[in-house]
Backbone as CSV, one residue per row, in Angstrom:
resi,resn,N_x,N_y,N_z,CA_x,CA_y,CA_z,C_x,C_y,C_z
1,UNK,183.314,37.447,165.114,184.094,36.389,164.470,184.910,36.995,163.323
2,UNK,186.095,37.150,163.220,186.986,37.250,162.026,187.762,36.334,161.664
3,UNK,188.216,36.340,160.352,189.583,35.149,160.513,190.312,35.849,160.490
4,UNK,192.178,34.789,159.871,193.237,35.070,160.814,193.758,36.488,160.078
5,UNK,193.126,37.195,158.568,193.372,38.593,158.752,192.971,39.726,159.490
6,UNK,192.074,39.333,160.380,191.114,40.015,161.386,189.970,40.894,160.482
7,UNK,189.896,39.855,159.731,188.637,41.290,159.059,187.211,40.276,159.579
8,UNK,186.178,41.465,160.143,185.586,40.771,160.372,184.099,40.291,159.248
9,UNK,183.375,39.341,159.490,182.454,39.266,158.036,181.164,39.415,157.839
10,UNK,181.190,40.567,157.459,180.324,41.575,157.385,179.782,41.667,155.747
11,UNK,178.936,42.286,155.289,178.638,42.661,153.755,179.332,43.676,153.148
12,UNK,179.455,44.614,153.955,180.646,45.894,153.678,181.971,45.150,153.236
13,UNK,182.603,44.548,154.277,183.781,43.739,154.277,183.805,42.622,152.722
14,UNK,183.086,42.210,152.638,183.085,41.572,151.591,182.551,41.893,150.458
15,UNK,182.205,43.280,150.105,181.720,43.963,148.883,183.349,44.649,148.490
16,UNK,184.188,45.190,149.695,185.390,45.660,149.688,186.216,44.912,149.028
17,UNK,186.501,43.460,149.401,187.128,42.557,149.316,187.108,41.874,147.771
18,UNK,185.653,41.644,147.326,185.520,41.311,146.028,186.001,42.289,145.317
19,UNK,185.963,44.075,145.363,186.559,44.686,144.457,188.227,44.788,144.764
20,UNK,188.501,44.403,145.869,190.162,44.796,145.958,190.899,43.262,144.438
21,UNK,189.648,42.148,144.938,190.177,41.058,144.204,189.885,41.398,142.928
22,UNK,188.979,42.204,142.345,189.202,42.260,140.840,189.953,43.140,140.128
23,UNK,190.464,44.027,140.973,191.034,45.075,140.663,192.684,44.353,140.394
24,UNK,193.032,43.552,141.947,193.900,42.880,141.606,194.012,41.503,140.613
25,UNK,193.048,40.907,140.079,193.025,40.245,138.900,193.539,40.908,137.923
26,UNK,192.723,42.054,137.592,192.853,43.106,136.584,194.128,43.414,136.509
27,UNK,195.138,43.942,138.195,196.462,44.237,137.706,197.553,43.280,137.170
28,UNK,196.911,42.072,137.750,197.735,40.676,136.962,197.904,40.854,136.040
29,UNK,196.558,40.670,135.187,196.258,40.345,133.472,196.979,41.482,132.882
30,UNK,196.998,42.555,133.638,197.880,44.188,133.131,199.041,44.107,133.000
31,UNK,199.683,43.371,134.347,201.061,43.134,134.078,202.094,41.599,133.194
32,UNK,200.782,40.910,133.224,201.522,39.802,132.158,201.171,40.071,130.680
33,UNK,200.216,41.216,130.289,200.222,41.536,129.314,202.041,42.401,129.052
34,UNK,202.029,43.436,129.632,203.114,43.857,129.671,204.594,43.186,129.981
35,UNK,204.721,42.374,130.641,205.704,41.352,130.747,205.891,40.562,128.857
36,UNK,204.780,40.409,128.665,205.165,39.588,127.234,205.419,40.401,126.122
37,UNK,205.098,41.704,126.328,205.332,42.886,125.424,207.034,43.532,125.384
38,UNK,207.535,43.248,126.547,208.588,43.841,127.276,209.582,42.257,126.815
39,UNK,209.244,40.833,126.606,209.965,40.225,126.852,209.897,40.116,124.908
40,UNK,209.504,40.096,124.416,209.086,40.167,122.577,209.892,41.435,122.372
41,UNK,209.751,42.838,122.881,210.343,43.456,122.340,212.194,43.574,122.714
42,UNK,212.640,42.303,123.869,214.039,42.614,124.600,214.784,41.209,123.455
43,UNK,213.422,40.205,122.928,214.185,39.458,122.457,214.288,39.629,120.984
44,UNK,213.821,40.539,120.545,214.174,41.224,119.288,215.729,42.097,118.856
45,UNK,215.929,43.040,119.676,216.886,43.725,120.624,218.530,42.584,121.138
46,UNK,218.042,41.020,121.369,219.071,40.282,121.286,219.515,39.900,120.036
47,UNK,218.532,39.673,119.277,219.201,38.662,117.988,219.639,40.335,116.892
48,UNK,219.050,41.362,117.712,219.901,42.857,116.406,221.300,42.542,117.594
49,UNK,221.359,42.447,118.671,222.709,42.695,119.269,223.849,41.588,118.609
50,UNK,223.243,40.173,118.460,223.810,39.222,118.284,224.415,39.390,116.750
51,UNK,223.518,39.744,115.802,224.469,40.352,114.643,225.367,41.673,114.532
52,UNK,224.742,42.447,115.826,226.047,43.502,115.418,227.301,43.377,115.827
53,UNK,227.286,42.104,117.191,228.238,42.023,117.679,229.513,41.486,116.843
54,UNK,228.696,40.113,116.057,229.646,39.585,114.429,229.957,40.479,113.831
55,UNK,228.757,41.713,113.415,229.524,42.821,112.076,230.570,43.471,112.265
56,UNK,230.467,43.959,113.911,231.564,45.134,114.421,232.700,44.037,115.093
57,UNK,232.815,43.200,115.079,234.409,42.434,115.323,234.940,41.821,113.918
58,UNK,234.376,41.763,112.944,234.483,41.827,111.597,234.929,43.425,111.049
59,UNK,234.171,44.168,111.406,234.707,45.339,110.223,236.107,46.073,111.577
60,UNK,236.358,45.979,112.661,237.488,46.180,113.683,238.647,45.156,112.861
61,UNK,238.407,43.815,112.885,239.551,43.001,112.024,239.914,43.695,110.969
62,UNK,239.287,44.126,109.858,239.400,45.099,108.447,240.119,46.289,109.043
63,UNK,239.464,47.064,109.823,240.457,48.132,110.123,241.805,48.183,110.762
64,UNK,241.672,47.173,111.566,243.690,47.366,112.501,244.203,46.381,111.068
65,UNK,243.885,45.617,110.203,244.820,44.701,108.999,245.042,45.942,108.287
66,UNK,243.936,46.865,107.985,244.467,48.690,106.965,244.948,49.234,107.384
67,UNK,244.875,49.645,109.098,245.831,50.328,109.536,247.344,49.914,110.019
68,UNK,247.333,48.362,109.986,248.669,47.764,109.980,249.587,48.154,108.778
69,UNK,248.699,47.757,107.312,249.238,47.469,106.096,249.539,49.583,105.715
70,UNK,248.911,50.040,106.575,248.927,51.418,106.130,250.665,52.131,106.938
71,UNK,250.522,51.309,108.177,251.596,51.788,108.805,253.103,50.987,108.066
72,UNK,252.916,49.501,107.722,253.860,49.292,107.047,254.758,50.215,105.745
73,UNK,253.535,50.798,104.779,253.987,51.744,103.511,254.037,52.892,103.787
74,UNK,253.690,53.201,104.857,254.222,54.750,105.602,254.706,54.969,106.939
75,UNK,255.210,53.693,107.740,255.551,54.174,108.605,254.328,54.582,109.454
76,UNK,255.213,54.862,111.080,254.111,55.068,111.735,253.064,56.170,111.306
77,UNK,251.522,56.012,111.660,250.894,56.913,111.117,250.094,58.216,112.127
78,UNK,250.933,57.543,113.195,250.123,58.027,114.607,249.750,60.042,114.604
79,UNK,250.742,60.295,113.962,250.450,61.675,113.724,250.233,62.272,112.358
80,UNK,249.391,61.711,111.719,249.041,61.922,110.498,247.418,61.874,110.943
81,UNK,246.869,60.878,112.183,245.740,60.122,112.340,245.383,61.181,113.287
82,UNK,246.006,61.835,114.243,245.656,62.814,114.554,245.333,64.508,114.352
83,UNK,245.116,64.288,113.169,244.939,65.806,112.644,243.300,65.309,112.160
84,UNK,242.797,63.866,112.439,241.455,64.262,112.213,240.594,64.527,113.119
85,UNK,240.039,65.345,113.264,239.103,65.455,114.800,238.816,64.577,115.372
86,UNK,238.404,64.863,116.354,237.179,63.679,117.334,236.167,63.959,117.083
87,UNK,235.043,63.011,117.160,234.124,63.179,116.168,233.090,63.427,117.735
88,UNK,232.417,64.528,118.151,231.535,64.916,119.012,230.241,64.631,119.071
89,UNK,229.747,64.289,117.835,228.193,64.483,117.221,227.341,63.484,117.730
90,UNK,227.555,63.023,119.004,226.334,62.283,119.355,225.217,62.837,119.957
91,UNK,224.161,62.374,119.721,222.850,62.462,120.767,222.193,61.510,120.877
92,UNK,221.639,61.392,122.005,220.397,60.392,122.550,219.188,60.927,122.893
93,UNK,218.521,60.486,122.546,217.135,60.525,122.906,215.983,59.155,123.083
94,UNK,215.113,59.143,123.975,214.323,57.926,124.626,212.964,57.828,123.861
95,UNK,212.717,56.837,123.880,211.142,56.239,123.571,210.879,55.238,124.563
96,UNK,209.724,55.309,124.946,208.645,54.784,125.781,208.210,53.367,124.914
97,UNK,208.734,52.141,125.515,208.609,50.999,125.641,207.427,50.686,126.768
98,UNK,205.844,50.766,126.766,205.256,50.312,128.063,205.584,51.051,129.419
99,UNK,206.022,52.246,129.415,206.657,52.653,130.454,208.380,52.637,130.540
100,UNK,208.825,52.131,129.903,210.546,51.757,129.658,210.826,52.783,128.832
101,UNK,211.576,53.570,129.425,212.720,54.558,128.680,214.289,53.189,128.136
102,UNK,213.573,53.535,126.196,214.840,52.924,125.718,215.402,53.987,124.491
103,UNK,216.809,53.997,125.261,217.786,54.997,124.322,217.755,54.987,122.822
104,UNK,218.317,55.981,122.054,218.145,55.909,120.439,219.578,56.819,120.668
105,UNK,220.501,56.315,120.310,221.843,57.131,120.021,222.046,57.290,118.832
106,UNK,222.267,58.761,118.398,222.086,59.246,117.089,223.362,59.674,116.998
107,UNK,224.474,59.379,115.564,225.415,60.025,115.019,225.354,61.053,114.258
108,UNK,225.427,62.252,114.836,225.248,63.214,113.256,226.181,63.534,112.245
109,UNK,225.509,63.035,110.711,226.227,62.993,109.927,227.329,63.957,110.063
110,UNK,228.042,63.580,109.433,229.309,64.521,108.608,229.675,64.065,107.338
111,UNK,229.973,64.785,106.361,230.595,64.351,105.225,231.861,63.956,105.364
112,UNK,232.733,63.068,105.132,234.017,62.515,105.000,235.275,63.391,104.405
113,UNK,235.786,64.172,105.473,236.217,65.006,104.904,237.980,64.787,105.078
114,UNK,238.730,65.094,103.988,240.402,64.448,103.966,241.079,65.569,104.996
115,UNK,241.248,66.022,106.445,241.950,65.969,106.343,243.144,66.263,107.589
116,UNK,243.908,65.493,106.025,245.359,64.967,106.073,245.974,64.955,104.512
117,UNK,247.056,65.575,104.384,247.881,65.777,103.136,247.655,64.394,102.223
118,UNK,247.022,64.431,100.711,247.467,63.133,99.965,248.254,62.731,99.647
119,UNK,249.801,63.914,100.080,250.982,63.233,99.598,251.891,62.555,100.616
120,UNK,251.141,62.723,101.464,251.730,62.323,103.384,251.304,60.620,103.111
121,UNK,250.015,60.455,102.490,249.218,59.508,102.972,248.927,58.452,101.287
122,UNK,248.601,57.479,101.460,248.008,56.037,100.225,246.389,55.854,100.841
123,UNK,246.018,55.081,99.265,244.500,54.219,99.401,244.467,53.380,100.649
124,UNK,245.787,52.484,101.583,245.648,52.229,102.488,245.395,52.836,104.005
125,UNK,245.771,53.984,103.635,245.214,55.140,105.027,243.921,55.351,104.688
126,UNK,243.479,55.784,103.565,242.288,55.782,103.212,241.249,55.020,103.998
127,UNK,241.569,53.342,103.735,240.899,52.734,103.601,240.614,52.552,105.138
128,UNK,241.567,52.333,105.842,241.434,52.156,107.460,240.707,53.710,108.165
129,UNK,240.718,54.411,107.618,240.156,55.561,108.186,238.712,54.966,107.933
130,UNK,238.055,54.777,106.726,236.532,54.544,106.341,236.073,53.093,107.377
131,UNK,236.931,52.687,107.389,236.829,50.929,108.436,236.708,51.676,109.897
132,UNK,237.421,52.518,110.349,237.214,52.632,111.470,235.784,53.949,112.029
133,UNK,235.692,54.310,110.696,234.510,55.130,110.607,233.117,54.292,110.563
134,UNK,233.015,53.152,109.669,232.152,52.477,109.982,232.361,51.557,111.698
135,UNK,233.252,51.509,112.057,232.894,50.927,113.388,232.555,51.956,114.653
136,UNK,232.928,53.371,114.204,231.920,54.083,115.186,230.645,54.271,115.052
137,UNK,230.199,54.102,113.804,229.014,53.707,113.323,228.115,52.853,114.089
138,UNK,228.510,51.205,114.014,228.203,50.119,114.746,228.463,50.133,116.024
139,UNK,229.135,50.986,116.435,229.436,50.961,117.978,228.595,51.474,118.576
140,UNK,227.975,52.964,117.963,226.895,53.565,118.429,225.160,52.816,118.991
141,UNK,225.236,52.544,117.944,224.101,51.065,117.229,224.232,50.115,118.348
142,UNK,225.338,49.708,118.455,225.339,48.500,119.408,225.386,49.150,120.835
143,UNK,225.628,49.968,121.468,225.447,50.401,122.846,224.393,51.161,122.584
144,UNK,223.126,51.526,121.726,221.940,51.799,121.874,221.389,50.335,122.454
145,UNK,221.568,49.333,121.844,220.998,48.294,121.684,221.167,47.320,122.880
146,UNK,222.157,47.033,123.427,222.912,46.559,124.618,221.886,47.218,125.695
147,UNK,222.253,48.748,125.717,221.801,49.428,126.766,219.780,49.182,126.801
148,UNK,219.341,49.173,125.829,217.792,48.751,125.439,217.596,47.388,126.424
149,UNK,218.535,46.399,125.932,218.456,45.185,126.357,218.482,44.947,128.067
150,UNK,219.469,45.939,128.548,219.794,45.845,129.933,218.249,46.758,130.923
151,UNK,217.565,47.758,129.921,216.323,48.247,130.721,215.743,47.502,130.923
152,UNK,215.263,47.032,129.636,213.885,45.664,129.513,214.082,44.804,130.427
153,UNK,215.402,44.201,130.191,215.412,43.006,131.417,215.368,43.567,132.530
154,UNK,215.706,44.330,133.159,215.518,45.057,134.472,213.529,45.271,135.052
155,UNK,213.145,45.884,134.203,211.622,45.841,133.670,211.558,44.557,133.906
156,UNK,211.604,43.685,133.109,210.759,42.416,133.173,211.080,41.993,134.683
157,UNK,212.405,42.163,134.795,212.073,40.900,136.180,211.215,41.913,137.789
158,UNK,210.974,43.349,137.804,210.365,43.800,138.358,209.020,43.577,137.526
159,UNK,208.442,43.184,137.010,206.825,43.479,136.809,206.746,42.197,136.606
160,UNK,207.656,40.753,136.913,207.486,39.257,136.945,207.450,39.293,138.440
161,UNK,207.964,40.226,139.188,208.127,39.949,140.610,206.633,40.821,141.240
162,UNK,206.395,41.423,140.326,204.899,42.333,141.067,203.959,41.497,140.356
163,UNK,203.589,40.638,139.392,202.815,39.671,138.983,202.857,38.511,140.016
164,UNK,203.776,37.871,140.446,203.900,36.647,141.169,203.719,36.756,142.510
165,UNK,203.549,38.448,143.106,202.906,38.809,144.152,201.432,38.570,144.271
166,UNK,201.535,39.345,142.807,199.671,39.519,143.001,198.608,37.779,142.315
167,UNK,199.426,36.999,141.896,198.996,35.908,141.625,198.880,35.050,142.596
168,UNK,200.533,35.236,143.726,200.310,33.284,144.351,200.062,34.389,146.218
169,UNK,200.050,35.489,145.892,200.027,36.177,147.250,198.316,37.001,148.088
170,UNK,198.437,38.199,146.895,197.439,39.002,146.967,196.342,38.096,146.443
171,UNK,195.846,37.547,145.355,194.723,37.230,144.818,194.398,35.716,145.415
172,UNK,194.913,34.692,145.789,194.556,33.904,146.958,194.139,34.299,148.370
173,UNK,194.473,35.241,148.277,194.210,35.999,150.481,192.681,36.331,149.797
174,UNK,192.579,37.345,148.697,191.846,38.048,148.774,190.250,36.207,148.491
175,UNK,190.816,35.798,147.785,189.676,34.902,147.312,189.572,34.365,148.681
176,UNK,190.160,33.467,148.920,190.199,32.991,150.508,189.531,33.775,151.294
177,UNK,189.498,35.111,151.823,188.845,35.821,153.227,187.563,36.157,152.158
178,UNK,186.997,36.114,150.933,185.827,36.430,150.281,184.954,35.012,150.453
179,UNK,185.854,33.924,150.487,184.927,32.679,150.969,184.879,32.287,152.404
180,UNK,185.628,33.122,153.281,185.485,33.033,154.613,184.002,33.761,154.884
181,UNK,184.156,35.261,154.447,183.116,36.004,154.860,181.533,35.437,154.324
182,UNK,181.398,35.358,152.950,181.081,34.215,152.126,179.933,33.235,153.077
183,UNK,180.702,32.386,153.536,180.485,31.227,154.291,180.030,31.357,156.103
184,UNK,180.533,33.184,156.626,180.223,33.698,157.615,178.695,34.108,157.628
185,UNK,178.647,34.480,156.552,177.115,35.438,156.273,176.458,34.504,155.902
186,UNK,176.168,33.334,155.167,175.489,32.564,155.012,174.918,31.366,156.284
187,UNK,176.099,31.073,156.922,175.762,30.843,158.271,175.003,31.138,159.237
188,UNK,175.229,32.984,159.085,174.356,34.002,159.651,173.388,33.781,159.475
189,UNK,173.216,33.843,158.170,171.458,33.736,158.014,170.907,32.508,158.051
190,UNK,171.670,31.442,157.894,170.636,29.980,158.540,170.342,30.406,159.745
191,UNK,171.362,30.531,160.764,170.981,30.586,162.221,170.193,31.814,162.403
192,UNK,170.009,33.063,161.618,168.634,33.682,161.554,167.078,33.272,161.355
193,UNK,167.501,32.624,160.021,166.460,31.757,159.519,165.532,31.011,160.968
194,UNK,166.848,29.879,161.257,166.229,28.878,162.514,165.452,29.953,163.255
195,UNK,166.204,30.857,163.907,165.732,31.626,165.341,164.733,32.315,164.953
196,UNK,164.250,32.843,163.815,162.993,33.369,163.665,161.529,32.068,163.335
197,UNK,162.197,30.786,162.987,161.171,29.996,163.075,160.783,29.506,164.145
198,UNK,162.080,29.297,165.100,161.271,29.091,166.812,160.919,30.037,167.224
199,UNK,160.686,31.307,167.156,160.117,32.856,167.712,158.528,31.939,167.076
200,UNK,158.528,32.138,165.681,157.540,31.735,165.358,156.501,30.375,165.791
201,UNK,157.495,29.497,166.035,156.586,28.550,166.446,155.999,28.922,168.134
202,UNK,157.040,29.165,168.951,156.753,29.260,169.692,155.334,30.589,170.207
203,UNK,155.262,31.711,168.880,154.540,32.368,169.274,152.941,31.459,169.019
204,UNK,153.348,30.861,168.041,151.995,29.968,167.771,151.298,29.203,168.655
205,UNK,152.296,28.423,169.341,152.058,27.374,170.572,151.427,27.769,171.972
206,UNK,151.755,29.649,172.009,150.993,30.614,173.342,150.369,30.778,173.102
207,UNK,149.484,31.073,171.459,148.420,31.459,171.136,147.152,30.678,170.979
Protein backbone atom coordinates (compact mmCIF):
# COMPACT_ATOMS: atom_id res chain seq x y z
CA UNK A 1 0.00 0.00 0.00
CA UNK A 2 1.48 3.50 -0.80
CA UNK A 3 -0.14 6.73 -1.44
CA UNK A 4 -0.30 8.91 -4.38
CA UNK A 5 3.64 9.79 -3.80
CA UNK A 6 4.31 6.11 -4.00
CA UNK A 7 6.16 5.93 -0.88
CA UNK A 8 5.31 3.08 0.69
CA UNK A 9 4.49 3.04 4.79
CA UNK A 10 6.88 1.66 6.42
CA UNK A 11 8.90 2.99 9.79
CA UNK A 12 12.03 3.70 7.76
CA UNK A 13 9.80 5.75 5.38
CA UNK A 14 8.42 7.69 7.98
CA UNK A 15 11.45 8.29 10.30
CA UNK A 16 12.87 9.76 6.72
CA UNK A 17 9.98 11.80 6.18
CA UNK A 18 9.65 13.39 9.69
CA UNK A 19 13.32 14.54 9.30
CA UNK A 20 13.03 15.78 5.61
CA UNK A 21 9.89 17.82 7.36
CA UNK A 22 11.95 19.39 10.01
CA UNK A 23 14.71 20.15 8.24
CA UNK A 24 12.34 21.78 5.86
CA UNK A 25 10.52 23.71 8.69
CA UNK A 26 13.89 24.71 9.78
CA UNK A 27 14.68 26.03 6.15
CA UNK A 28 11.45 28.12 6.27
CA UNK A 29 12.06 29.77 9.65
CA UNK A 30 15.85 30.30 7.97
CA UNK A 31 14.59 31.90 5.15
CA UNK A 32 11.88 34.28 6.59
CA UNK A 33 14.31 35.15 9.06
CA UNK A 34 16.46 36.31 6.25
CA UNK A 35 13.75 37.73 4.04
CA UNK A 36 12.99 40.29 6.97
CA UNK A 37 16.65 41.06 7.41
CA UNK A 38 17.08 41.64 3.62
CA UNK A 39 13.70 43.58 3.47
CA UNK A 40 14.79 46.14 6.84
CA UNK A 41 18.02 46.47 5.47
CA UNK A 42 16.60 47.41 1.39
CA UNK A 43 14.13 49.70 3.18
CA UNK A 44 16.68 51.65 4.88
CA UNK A 45 18.73 51.95 1.55
CA UNK A 46 15.24 53.58 0.08
CA UNK A 47 14.55 56.40 2.34
CA UNK A 48 19.02 57.17 2.08
CA UNK A 49 18.10 56.95 -1.82
CA UNK A 50 15.01 59.09 -1.43
CA UNK A 51 17.07 61.94 0.17
CA UNK A 52 19.90 61.78 -2.06
CA UNK A 53 17.87 61.86 -4.88
CA UNK A 54 16.39 65.64 -3.48
CA UNK A 55 20.13 66.63 -2.46
CA UNK A 56 21.74 65.78 -5.89
CA UNK A 57 18.90 67.53 -8.14
CA UNK A 58 19.30 70.42 -5.74
CA UNK A 59 23.05 70.86 -5.66
CA UNK A 60 22.94 69.99 -10.09
CA UNK A 61 20.32 73.18 -10.05
CA UNK A 62 23.29 75.27 -8.04
CA UNK A 63 25.77 74.13 -10.43
CA UNK A 64 24.40 74.66 -14.24
CA UNK A 65 22.76 78.49 -12.42
CA UNK A 66 27.15 78.94 -11.57
CA UNK A 67 28.04 77.63 -14.51
CA UNK A 68 25.45 79.68 -16.49
CA UNK A 69 26.20 82.94 -14.42
CA UNK A 70 30.00 81.92 -14.89
CA UNK A 71 29.65 81.64 -18.66
CA UNK A 72 27.71 84.91 -18.83
CA UNK A 73 31.01 87.07 -17.13
CA UNK A 74 33.35 85.10 -19.14
CA UNK A 75 32.00 83.89 -21.94
CA UNK A 76 32.03 80.49 -22.98
CA UNK A 77 33.97 78.46 -20.48
CA UNK A 78 34.12 75.19 -22.29
CA UNK A 79 37.87 75.31 -22.62
CA UNK A 80 38.96 76.70 -19.56
CA UNK A 81 36.74 73.56 -17.91
CA UNK A 82 38.74 71.34 -19.71
CA UNK A 83 42.14 71.67 -18.49
CA UNK A 84 40.76 70.01 -15.31
CA UNK A 85 41.23 66.35 -15.37
CA UNK A 86 38.84 63.60 -15.20
CA UNK A 87 38.67 62.55 -12.07
CA UNK A 88 39.59 58.44 -12.20
CA UNK A 89 39.65 57.64 -8.47
CA UNK A 90 36.96 55.32 -8.03
CA UNK A 91 36.76 51.97 -6.31
CA UNK A 92 34.29 49.48 -5.22
CA UNK A 93 34.32 47.06 -3.00
CA UNK A 94 31.36 44.49 -1.50
CA UNK A 95 30.01 43.52 1.86
CA UNK A 96 28.02 40.57 2.61
CA UNK A 97 24.41 41.41 3.38
CA UNK A 98 23.10 37.59 4.51
CA UNK A 99 24.73 36.29 1.54
CA UNK A 100 24.07 39.59 -0.74
CA UNK A 101 27.03 41.17 -2.26
CA UNK A 102 26.25 45.04 -1.71
CA UNK A 103 28.61 47.57 -3.42
CA UNK A 104 30.53 50.45 -1.41
CA UNK A 105 31.82 52.93 -4.15
CA UNK A 106 34.63 54.80 -2.86
CA UNK A 107 35.94 58.33 -4.21
CA UNK A 108 39.48 58.87 -3.52
CA UNK A 109 40.15 61.98 -2.13
CA UNK A 110 41.97 64.65 -3.89
CA UNK A 111 42.71 67.99 -2.70
CA UNK A 112 41.00 70.76 -4.83
CA UNK A 113 43.43 71.77 -6.87
CA UNK A 114 43.14 75.30 -9.35
CA UNK A 115 43.97 74.27 -12.28
CA UNK A 116 43.08 76.90 -14.52
CA UNK A 117 44.64 80.53 -14.71
CA UNK A 118 42.93 83.11 -11.94
CA UNK A 119 43.13 85.65 -14.39
CA UNK A 120 41.24 83.56 -17.18
CA UNK A 121 38.64 82.79 -14.53
CA UNK A 122 36.02 84.70 -11.28
CA UNK A 123 34.49 83.37 -7.79
CA UNK A 124 31.75 82.27 -10.26
CA UNK A 125 33.88 79.55 -12.03
CA UNK A 126 34.99 78.83 -8.79
CA UNK A 127 31.94 78.25 -7.45
CA UNK A 128 30.36 75.90 -10.19
CA UNK A 129 33.45 73.85 -10.27
CA UNK A 130 32.96 73.03 -6.19
CA UNK A 131 28.92 72.43 -7.11
CA UNK A 132 29.75 70.12 -9.61
CA UNK A 133 32.39 68.48 -7.45
CA UNK A 134 30.00 67.93 -4.81
CA UNK A 135 27.60 66.24 -7.25
CA UNK A 136 30.16 63.66 -8.20
CA UNK A 137 30.30 63.19 -4.76
CA UNK A 138 26.46 62.35 -4.42
CA UNK A 139 26.41 60.63 -7.53
CA UNK A 140 28.80 58.11 -6.35
CA UNK A 141 26.71 57.66 -3.04
CA UNK A 142 23.66 57.40 -4.91
CA UNK A 143 24.58 54.58 -7.49
CA UNK A 144 26.18 52.71 -4.47
CA UNK A 145 22.86 52.94 -3.02
CA UNK A 146 20.40 52.40 -6.02
CA UNK A 147 22.60 49.53 -7.03
CA UNK A 148 22.30 48.01 -3.04
CA UNK A 149 18.61 48.50 -3.50
CA UNK A 150 18.30 46.63 -6.88
CA UNK A 151 20.41 43.30 -5.17
CA UNK A 152 18.24 43.11 -2.12
CA UNK A 153 15.17 43.26 -4.01
CA UNK A 154 16.33 40.68 -6.37
CA UNK A 155 17.30 38.56 -3.06
CA UNK A 156 14.13 39.05 -1.49
CA UNK A 157 11.87 38.02 -4.12
CA UNK A 158 14.09 34.73 -4.71
CA UNK A 159 14.19 33.61 -1.00
CA UNK A 160 10.08 34.79 -0.85
CA UNK A 161 9.78 32.40 -3.76
CA UNK A 162 11.95 29.48 -2.02
CA UNK A 163 9.94 30.17 1.33
CA UNK A 164 6.45 29.89 -0.34
CA UNK A 165 7.74 26.63 -1.85
CA UNK A 166 8.73 25.21 1.20
CA UNK A 167 5.61 26.50 3.21
CA UNK A 168 2.36 25.90 0.95
CA UNK A 169 4.37 23.02 -1.16
CA UNK A 170 7.17 20.97 0.48
CA UNK A 171 6.04 21.11 4.20
CA UNK A 172 2.26 20.11 3.56
CA UNK A 173 3.34 16.90 1.23
CA UNK A 174 5.77 16.18 3.74
CA UNK A 175 3.13 16.46 6.85
CA UNK A 176 0.44 14.86 4.77
CA UNK A 177 2.44 11.42 3.59
CA UNK A 178 3.81 11.47 7.63
CA UNK A 179 0.02 11.14 8.53
CA UNK A 180 -0.61 8.77 5.74
CA UNK A 181 2.19 6.45 6.86
CA UNK A 182 1.19 7.47 10.44
CA UNK A 183 -2.27 6.10 10.05
CA UNK A 184 -0.77 3.01 7.72
CA UNK A 185 1.26 1.61 10.61
CA UNK A 186 -1.17 2.04 13.14
CA UNK A 187 -3.70 0.19 11.18
CA UNK A 188 -1.02 -2.37 10.82
CA UNK A 189 -0.84 -3.02 14.09
CA UNK A 190 -4.60 -3.19 15.04
CA UNK A 191 -4.99 -5.77 12.35
CA UNK A 192 -1.83 -7.44 14.01
CA UNK A 193 -3.15 -6.99 17.27
CA UNK A 194 -6.72 -8.74 16.06
CA UNK A 195 -4.82 -11.68 14.17
CA UNK A 196 -2.69 -12.60 17.00
CA UNK A 197 -5.79 -12.69 19.33
CA UNK A 198 -7.65 -15.16 17.06
CA UNK A 199 -4.26 -17.33 16.71
CA UNK A 200 -4.72 -17.08 20.34
CA UNK A 201 -8.08 -17.85 20.93
CA UNK A 202 -8.26 -20.25 18.63
CA UNK A 203 -5.15 -22.02 20.03
CA UNK A 204 -7.06 -22.11 23.32
CA UNK A 205 -10.31 -23.59 21.96
CA UNK A 206 -7.92 -26.95 20.46
CA UNK A 207 -6.52 -27.20 23.64
Amino acid sequence: MANESGITPTKGNLIAIQRSLELSTLGFELLDRKRNILIREMMLLIDKAKKLRGEISETYAQAYEALQKANMTLGVVEDIANTIPVDRGVSITYRSVMGVEIPHVQLEEQPLRMNYGMIQTNSLFDQAVACFRKVKEITAVLAEVENSVYRLANAIRKTQRRANALENILIPRYRETAKFITAALEEKEREEFSRMKVIKATKMANS
